[in-house]
Jmol script that loads the backbone (N, CA, C; Angstrom):
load data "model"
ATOM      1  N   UNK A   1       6.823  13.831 -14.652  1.00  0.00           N
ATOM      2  CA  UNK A   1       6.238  14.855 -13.824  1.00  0.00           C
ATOM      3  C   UNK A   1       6.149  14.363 -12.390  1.00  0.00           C
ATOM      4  N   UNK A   2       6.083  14.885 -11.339  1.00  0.00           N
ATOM      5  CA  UNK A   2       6.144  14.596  -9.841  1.00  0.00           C
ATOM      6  C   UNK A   2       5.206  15.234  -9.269  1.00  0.00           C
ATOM      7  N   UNK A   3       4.626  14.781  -8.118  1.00  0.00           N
ATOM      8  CA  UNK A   3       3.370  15.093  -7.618  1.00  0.00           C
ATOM      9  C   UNK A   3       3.707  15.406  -6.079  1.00  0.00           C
ATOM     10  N   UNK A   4       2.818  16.207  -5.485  1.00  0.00           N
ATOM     11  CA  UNK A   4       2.900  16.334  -4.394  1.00  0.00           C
ATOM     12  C   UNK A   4       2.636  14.973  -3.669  1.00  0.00           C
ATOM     13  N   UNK A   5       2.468  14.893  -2.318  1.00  0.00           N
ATOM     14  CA  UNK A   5       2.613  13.848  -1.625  1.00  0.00           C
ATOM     15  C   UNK A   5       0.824  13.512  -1.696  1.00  0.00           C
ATOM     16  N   UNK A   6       0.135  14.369  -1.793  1.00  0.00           N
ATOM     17  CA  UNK A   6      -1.603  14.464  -1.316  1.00  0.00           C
ATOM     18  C   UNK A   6      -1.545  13.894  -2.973  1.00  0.00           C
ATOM     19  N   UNK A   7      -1.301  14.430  -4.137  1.00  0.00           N
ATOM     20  CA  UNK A   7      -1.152  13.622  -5.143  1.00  0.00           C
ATOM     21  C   UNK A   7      -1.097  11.848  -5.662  1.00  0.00           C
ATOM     22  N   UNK A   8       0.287  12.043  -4.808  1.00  0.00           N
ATOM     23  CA  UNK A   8       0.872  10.736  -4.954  1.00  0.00           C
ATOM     24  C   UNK A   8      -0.174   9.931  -4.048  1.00  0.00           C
ATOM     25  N   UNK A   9      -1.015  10.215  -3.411  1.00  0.00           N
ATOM     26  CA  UNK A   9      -1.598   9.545  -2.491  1.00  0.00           C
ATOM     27  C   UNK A   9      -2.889   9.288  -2.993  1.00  0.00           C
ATOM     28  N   UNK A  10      -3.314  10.276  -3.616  1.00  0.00           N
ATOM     29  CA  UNK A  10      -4.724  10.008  -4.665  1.00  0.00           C
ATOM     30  C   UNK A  10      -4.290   8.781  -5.557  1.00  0.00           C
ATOM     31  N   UNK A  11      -3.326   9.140  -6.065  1.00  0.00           N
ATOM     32  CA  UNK A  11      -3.047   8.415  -7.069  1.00  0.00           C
ATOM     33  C   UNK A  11      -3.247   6.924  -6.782  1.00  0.00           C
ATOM     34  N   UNK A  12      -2.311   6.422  -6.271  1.00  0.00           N
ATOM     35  CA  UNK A  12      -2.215   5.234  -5.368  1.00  0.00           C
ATOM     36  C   UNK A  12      -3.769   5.038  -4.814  1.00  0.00           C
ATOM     37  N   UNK A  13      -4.489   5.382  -4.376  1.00  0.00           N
ATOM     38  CA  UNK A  13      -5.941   5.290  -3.750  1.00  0.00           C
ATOM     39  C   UNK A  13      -6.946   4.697  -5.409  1.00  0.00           C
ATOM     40  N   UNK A  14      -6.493   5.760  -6.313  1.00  0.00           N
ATOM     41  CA  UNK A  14      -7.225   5.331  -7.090  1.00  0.00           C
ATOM     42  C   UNK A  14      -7.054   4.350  -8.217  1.00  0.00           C
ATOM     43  N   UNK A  15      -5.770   4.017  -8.107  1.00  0.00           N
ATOM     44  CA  UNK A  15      -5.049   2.736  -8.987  1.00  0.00           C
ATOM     45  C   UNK A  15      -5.155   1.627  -8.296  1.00  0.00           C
ATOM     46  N   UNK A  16      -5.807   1.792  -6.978  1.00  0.00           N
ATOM     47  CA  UNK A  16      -6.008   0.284  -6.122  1.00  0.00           C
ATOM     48  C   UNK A  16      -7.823   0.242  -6.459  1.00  0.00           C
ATOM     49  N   UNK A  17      -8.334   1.335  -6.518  1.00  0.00           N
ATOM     50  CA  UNK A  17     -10.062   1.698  -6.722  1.00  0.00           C
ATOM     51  C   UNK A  17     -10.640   1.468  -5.736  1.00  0.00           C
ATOM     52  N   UNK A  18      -9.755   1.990  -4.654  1.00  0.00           N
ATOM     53  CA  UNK A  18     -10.551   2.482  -3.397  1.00  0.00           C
ATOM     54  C   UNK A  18     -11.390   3.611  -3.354  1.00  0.00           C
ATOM     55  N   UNK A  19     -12.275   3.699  -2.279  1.00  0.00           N
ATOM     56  CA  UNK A  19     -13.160   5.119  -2.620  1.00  0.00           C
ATOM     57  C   UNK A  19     -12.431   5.739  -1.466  1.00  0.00           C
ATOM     58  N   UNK A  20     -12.433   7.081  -1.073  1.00  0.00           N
ATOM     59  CA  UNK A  20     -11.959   8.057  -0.168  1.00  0.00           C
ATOM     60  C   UNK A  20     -12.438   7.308   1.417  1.00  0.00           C
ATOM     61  N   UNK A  21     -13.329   6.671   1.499  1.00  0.00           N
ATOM     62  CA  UNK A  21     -13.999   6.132   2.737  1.00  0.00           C
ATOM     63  C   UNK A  21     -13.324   4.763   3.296  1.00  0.00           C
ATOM     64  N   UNK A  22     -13.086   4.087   1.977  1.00  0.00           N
ATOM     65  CA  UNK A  22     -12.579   2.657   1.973  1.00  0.00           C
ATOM     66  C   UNK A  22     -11.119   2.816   2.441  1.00  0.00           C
ATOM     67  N   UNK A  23     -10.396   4.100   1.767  1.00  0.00           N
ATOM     68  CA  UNK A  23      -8.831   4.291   1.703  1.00  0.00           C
ATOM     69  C   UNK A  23      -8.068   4.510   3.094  1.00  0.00           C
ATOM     70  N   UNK A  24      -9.174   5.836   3.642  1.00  0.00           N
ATOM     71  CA  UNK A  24      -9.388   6.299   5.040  1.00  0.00           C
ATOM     72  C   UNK A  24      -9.005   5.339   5.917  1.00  0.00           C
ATOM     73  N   UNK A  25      -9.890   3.983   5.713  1.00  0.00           N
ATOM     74  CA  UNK A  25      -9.946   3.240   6.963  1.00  0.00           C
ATOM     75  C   UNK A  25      -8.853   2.773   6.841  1.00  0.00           C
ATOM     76  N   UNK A  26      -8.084   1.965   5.623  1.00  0.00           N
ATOM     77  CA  UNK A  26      -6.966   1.501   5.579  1.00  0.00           C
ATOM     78  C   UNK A  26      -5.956   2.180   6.324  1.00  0.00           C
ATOM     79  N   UNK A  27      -5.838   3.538   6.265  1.00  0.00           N
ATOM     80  CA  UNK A  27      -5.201   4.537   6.622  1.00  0.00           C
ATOM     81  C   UNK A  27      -5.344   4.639   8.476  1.00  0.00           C
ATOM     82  N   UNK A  28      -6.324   4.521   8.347  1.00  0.00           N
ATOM     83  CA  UNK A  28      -6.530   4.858  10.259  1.00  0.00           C
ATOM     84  C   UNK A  28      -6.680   5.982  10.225  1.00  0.00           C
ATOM     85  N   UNK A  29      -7.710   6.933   9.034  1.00  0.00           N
ATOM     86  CA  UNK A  29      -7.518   8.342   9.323  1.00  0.00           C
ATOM     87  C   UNK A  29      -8.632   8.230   9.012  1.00  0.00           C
ATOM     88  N   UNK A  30      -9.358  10.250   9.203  1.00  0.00           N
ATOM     89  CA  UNK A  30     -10.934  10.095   8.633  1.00  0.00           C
ATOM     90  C   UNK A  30     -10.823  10.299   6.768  1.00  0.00           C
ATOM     91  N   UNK A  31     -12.197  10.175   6.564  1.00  0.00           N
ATOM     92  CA  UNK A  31     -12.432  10.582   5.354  1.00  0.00           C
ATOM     93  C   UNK A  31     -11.747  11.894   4.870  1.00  0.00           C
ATOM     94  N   UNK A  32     -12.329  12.810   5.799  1.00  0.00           N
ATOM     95  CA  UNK A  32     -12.336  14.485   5.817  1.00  0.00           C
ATOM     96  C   UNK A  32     -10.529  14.576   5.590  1.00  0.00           C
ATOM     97  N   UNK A  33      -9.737  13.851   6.626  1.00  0.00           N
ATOM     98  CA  UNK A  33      -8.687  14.446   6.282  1.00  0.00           C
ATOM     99  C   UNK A  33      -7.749  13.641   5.367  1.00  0.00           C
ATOM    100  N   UNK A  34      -8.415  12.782   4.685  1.00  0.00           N
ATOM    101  CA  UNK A  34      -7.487  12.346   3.409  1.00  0.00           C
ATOM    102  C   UNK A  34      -7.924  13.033   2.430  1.00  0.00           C
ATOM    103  N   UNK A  35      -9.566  13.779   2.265  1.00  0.00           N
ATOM    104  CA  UNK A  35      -9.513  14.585   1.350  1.00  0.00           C
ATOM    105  C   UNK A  35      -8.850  15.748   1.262  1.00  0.00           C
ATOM    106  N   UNK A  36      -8.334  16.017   2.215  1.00  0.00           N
ATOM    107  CA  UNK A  36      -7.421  17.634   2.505  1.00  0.00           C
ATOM    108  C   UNK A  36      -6.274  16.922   2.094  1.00  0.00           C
ATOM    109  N   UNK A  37      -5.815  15.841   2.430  1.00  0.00           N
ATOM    110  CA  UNK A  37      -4.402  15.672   2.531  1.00  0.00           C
ATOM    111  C   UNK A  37      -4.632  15.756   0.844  1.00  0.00           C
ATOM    112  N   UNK A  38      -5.366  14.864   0.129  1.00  0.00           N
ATOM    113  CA  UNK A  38      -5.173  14.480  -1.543  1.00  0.00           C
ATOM    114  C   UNK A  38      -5.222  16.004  -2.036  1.00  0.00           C
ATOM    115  N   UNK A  39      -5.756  17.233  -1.683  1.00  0.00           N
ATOM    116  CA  UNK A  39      -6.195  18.191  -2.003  1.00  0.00           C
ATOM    117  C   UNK A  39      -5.020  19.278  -1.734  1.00  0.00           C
ATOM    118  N   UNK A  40      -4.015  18.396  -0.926  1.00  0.00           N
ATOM    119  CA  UNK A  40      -3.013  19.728  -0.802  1.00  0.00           C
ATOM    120  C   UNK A  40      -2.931  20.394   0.573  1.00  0.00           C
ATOM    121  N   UNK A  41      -4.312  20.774   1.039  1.00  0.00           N
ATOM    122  CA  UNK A  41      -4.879  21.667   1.972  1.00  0.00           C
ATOM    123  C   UNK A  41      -3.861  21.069   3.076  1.00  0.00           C
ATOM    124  N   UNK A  42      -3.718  19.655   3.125  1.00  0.00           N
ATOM    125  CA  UNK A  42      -3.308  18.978   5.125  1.00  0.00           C
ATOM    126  C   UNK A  42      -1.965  18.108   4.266  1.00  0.00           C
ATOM    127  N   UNK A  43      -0.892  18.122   5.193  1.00  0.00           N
ATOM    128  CA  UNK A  43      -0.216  17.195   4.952  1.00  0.00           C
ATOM    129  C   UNK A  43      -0.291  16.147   5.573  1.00  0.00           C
ATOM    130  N   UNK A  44      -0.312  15.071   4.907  1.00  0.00           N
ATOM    131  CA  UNK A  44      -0.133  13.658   6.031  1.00  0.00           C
ATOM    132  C   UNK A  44       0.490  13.584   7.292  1.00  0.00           C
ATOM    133  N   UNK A  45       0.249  13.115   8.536  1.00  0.00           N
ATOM    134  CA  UNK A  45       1.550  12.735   9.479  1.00  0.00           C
ATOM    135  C   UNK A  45       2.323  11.991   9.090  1.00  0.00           C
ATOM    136  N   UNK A  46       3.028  11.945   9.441  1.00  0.00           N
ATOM    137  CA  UNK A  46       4.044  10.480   9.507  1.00  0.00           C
ATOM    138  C   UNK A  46       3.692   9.358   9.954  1.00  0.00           C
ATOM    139  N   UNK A  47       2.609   8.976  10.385  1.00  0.00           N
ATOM    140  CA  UNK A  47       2.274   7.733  11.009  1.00  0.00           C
ATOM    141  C   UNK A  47       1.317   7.710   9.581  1.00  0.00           C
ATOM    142  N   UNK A  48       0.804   8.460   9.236  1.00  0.00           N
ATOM    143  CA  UNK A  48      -0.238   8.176   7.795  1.00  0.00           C
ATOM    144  C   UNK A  48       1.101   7.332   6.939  1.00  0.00           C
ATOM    145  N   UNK A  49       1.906   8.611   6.383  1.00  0.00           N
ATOM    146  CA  UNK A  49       2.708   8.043   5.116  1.00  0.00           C
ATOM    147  C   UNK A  49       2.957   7.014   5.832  1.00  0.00           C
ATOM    148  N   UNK A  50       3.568   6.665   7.050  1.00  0.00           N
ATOM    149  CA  UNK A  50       4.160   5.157   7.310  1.00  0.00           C
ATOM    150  C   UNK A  50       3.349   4.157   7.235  1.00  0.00           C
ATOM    151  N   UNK A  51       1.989   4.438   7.233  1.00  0.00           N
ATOM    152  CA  UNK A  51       1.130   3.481   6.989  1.00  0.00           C
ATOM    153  C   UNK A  51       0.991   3.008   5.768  1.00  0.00           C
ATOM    154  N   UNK A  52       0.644   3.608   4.779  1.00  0.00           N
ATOM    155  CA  UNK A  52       0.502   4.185   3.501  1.00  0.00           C
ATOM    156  C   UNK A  52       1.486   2.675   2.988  1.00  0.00           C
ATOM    157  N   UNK A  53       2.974   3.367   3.267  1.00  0.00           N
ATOM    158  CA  UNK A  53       4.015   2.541   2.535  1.00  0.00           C
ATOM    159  C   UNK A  53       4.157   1.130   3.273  1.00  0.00           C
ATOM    160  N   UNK A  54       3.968   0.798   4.232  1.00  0.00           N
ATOM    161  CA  UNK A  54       3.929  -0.259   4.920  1.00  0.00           C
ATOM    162  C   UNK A  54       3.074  -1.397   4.186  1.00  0.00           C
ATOM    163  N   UNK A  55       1.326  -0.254   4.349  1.00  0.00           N
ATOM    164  CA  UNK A  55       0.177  -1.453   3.861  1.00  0.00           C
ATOM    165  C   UNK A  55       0.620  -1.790   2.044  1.00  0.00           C
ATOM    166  N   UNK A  56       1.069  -0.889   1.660  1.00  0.00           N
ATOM    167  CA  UNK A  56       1.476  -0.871  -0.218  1.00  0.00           C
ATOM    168  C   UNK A  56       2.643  -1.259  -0.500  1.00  0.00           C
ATOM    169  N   UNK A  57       3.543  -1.118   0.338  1.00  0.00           N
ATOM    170  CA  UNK A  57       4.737  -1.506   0.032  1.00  0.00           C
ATOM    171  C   UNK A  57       5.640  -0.779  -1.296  1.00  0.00           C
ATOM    172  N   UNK A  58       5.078   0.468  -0.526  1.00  0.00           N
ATOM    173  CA  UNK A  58       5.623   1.538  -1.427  1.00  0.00           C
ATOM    174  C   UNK A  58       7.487   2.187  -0.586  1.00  0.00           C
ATOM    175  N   UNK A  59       8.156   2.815  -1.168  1.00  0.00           N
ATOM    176  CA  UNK A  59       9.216   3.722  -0.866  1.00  0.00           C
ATOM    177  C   UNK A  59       9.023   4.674  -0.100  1.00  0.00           C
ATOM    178  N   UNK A  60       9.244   4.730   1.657  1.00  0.00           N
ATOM    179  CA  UNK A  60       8.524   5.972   2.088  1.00  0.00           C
ATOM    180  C   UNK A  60      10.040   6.918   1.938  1.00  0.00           C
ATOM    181  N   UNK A  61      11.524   6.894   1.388  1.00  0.00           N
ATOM    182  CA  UNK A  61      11.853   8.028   0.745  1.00  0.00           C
ATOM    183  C   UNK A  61      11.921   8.794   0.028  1.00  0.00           C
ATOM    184  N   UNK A  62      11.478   8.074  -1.403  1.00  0.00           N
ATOM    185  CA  UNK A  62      10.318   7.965  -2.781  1.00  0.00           C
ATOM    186  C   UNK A  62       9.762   9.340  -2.158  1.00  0.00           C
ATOM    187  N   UNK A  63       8.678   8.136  -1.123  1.00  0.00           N
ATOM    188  CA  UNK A  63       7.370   9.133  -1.112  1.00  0.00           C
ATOM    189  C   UNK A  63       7.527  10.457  -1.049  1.00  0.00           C
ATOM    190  N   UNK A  64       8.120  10.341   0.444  1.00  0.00           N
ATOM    191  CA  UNK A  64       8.191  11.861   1.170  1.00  0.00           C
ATOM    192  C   UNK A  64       9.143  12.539   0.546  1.00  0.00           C
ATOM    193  N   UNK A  65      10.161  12.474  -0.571  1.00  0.00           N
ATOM    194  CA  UNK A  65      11.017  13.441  -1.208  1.00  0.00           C
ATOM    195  C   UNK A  65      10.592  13.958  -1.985  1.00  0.00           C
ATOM    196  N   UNK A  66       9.625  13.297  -2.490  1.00  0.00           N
ATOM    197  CA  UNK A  66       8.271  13.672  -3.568  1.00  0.00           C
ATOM    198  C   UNK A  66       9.524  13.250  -5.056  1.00  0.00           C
ATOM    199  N   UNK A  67      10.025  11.777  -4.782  1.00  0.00           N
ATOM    200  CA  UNK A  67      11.082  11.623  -5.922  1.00  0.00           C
ATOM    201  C   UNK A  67      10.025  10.089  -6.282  1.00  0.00           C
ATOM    202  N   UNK A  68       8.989  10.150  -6.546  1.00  0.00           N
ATOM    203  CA  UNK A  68       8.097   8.812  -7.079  1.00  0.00           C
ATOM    204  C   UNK A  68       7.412   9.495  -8.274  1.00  0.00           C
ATOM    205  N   UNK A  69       7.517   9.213  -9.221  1.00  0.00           N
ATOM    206  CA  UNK A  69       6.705   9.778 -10.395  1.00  0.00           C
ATOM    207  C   UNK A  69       5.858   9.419 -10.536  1.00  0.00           C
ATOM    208  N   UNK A  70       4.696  10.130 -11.255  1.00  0.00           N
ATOM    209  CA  UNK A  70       3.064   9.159 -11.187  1.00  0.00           C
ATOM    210  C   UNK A  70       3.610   7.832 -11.968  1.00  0.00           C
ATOM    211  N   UNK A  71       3.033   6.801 -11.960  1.00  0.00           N
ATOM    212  CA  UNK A  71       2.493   5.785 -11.872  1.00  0.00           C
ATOM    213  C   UNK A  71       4.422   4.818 -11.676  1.00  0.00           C
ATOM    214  N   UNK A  72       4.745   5.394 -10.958  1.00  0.00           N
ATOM    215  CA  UNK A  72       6.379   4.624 -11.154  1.00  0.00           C
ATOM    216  C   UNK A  72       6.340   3.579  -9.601  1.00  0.00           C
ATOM    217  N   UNK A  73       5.269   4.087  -8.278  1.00  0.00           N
ATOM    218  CA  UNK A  73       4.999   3.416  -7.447  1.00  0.00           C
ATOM    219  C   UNK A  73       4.705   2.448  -7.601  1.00  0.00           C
ATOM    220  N   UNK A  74       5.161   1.029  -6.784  1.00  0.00           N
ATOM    221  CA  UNK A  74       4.911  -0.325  -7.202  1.00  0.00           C
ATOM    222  C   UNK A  74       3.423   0.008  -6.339  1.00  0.00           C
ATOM    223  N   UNK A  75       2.711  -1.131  -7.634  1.00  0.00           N
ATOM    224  CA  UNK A  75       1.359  -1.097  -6.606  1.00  0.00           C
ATOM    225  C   UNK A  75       0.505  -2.404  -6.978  1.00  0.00           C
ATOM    226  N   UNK A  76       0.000  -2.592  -5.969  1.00  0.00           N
ATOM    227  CA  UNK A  76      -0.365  -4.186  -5.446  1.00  0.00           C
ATOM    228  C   UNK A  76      -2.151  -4.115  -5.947  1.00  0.00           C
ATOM    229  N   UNK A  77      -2.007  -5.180  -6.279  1.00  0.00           N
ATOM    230  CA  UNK A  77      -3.615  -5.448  -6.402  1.00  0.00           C
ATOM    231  C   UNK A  77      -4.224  -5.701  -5.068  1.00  0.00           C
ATOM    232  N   UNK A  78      -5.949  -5.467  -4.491  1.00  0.00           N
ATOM    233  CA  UNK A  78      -6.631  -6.227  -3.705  1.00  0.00           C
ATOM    234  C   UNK A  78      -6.053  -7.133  -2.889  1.00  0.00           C
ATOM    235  N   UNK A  79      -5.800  -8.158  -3.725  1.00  0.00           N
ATOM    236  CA  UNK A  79      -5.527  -9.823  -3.000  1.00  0.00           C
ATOM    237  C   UNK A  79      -4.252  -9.373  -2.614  1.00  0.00           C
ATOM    238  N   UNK A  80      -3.172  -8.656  -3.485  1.00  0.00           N
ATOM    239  CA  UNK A  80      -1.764  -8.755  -2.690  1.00  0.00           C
ATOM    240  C   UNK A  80      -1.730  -8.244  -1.364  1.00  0.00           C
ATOM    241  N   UNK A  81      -2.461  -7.294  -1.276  1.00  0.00           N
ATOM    242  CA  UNK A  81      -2.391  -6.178  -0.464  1.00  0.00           C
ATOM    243  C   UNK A  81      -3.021  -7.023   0.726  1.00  0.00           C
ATOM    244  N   UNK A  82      -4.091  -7.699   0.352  1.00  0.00           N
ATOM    245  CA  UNK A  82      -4.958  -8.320   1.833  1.00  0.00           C
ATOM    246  C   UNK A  82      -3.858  -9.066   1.738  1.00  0.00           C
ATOM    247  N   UNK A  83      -2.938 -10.198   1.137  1.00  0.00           N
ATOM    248  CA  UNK A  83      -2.128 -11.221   1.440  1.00  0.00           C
ATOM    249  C   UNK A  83      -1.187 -10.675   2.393  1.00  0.00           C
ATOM    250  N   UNK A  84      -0.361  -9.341   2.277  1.00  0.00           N
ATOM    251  CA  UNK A  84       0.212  -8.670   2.527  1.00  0.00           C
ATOM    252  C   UNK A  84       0.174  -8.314   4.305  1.00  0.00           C
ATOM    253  N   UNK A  85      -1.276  -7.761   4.361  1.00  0.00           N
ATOM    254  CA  UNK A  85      -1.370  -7.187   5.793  1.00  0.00           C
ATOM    255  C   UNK A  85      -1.791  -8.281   6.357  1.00  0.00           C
ATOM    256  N   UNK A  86      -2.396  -9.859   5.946  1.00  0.00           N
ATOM    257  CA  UNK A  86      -2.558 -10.330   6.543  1.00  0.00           C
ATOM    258  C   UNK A  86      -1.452 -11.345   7.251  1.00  0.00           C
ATOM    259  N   UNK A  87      -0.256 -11.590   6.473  1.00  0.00           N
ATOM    260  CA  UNK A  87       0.958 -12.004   6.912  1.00  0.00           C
ATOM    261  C   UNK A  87       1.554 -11.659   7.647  1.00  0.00           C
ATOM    262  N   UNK A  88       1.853 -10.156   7.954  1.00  0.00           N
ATOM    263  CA  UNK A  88       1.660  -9.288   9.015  1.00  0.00           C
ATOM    264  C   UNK A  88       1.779  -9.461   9.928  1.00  0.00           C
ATOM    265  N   UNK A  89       0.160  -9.775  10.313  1.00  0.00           N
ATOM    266  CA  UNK A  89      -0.673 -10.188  11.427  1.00  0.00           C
ATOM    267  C   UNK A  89      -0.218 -11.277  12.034  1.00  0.00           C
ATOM    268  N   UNK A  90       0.433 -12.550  11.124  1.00  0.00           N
ATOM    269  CA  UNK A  90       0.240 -13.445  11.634  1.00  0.00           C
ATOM    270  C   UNK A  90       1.947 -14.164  12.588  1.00  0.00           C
ATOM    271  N   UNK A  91       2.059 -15.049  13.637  1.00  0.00           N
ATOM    272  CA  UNK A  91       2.899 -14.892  14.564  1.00  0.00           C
ATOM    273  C   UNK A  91       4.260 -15.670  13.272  1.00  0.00           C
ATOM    274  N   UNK A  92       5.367 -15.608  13.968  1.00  0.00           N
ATOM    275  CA  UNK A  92       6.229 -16.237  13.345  1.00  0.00           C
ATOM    276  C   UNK A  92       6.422 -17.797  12.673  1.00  0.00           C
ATOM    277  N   UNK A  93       5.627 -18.414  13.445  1.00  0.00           N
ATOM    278  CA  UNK A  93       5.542 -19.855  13.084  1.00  0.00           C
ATOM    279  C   UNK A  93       4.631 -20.011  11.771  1.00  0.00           C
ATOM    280  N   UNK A  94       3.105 -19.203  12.199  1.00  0.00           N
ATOM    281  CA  UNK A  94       2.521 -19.327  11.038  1.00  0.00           C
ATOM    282  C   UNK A  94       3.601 -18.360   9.381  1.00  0.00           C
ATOM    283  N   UNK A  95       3.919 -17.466   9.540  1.00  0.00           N
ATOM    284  CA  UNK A  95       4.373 -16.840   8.513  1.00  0.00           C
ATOM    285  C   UNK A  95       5.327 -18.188   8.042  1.00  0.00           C
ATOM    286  N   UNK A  96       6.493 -18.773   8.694  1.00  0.00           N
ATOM    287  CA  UNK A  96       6.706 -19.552   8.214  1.00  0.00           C
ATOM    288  C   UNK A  96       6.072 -20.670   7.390  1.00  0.00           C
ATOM    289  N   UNK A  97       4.992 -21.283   7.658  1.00  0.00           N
ATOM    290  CA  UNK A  97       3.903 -21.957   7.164  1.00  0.00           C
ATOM    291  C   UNK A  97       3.338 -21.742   5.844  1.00  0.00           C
ATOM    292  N   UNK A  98       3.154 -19.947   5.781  1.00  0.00           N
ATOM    293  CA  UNK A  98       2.866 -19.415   4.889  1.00  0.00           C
ATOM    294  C   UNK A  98       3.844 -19.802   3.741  1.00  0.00           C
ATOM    295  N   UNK A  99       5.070 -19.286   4.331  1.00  0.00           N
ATOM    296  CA  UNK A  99       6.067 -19.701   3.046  1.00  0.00           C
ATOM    297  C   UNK A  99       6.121 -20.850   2.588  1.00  0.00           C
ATOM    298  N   UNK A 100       6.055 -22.215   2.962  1.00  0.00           N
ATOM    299  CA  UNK A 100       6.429 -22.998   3.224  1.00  0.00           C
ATOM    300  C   UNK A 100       4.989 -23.394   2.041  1.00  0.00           C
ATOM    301  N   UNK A 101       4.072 -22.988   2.080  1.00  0.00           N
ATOM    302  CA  UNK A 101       2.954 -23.016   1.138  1.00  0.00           C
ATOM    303  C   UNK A 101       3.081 -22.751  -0.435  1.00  0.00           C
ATOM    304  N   UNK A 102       3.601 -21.021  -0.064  1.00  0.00           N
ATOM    305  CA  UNK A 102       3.755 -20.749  -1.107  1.00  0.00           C
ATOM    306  C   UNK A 102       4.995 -21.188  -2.181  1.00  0.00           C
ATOM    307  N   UNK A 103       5.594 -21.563  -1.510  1.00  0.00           N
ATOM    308  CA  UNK A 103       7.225 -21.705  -1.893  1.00  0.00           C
ATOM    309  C   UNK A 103       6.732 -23.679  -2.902  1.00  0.00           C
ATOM    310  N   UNK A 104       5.753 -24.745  -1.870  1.00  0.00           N
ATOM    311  CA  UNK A 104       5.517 -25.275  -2.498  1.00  0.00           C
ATOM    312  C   UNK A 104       4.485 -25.306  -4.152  1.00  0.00           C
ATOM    313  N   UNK A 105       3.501 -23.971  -3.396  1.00  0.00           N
ATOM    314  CA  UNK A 105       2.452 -23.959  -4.934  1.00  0.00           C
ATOM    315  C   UNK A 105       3.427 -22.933  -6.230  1.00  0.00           C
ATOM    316  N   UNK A 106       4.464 -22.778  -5.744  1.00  0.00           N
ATOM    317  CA  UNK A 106       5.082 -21.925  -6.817  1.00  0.00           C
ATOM    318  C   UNK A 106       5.968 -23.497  -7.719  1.00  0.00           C
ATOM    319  N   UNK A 107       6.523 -24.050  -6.816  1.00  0.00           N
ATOM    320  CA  UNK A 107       7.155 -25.223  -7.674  1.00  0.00           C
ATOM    321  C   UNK A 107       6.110 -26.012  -8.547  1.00  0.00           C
ATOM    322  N   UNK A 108       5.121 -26.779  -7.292  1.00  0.00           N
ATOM    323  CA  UNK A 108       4.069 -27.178  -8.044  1.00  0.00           C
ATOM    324  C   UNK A 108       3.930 -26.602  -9.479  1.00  0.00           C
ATOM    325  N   UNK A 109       3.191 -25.504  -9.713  1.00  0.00           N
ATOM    326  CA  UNK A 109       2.829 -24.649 -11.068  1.00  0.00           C
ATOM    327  C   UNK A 109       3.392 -24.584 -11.763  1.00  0.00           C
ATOM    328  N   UNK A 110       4.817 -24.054 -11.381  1.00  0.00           N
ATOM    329  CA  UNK A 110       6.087 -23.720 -12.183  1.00  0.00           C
ATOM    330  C   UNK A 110       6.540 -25.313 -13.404  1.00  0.00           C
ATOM    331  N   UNK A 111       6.367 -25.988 -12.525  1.00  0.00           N
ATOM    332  CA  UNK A 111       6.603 -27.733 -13.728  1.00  0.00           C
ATOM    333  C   UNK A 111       5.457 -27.255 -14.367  1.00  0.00           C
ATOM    334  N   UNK A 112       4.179 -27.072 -14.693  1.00  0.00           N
ATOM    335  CA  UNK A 112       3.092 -27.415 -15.001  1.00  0.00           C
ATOM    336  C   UNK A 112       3.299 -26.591 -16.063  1.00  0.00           C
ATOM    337  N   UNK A 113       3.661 -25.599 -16.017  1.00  0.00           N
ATOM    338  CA  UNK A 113       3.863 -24.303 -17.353  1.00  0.00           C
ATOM    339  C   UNK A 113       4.887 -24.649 -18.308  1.00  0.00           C
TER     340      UNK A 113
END
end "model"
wireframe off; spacefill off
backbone 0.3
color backbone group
């Protein structure tokens, strides 16, 4: 079954167990109009969905073709998601660093299993 986009967007909001207030901010939008958008009433802008798929690392052709089926969106836990935007943030040298971390605690572990 396929969902509208205000759908697909609940959905995603509530498989992460954000509340409408919490989701909002992620979003850079208000409360009021993610409940219209989830409701049908408002469609997202484009700077929303681009946000949306950016911070989730979702399909924004998926999204917006309305070709993502409920629960077929990849979706990130909490920690990925903060790991996520916070890598982001950070300048090129550090991201490298980052990898350079992870790339070692993945070998590390990986013998250990």
């Amino acid at each position: 079954m396929f969902m509208n986009i205000g759908k697909q967007i609940k959905s995603i909001r509530k498989q992460h167990k954000f509340t409408q207030i919490q989701f909002a901010k992620v979003l850079n939008i208000s409360q009021g109009n993610l409940s219209e958008i989830e409701s049908g009433k408002l469609d997202p802008s484009l700077e929303t969905v681009i946000n949306l798929c950016r911070k989730f690392n979702l399909d924004f052709n998926g999204l917006i073709n309305n070709q993502v089926s409920e629960g077929s969106t990849l979706i990130l836990d909490a920690n990925e998601t903060k790991l996520i935007y916070g890598f982001r943030q950070l300048q090129a040298e550090a991201k490298e660093e980052v990898i350079d971390f992870i790339e070692l605690k993945l070998k590390r572990y990986s013998e250990t299993i």
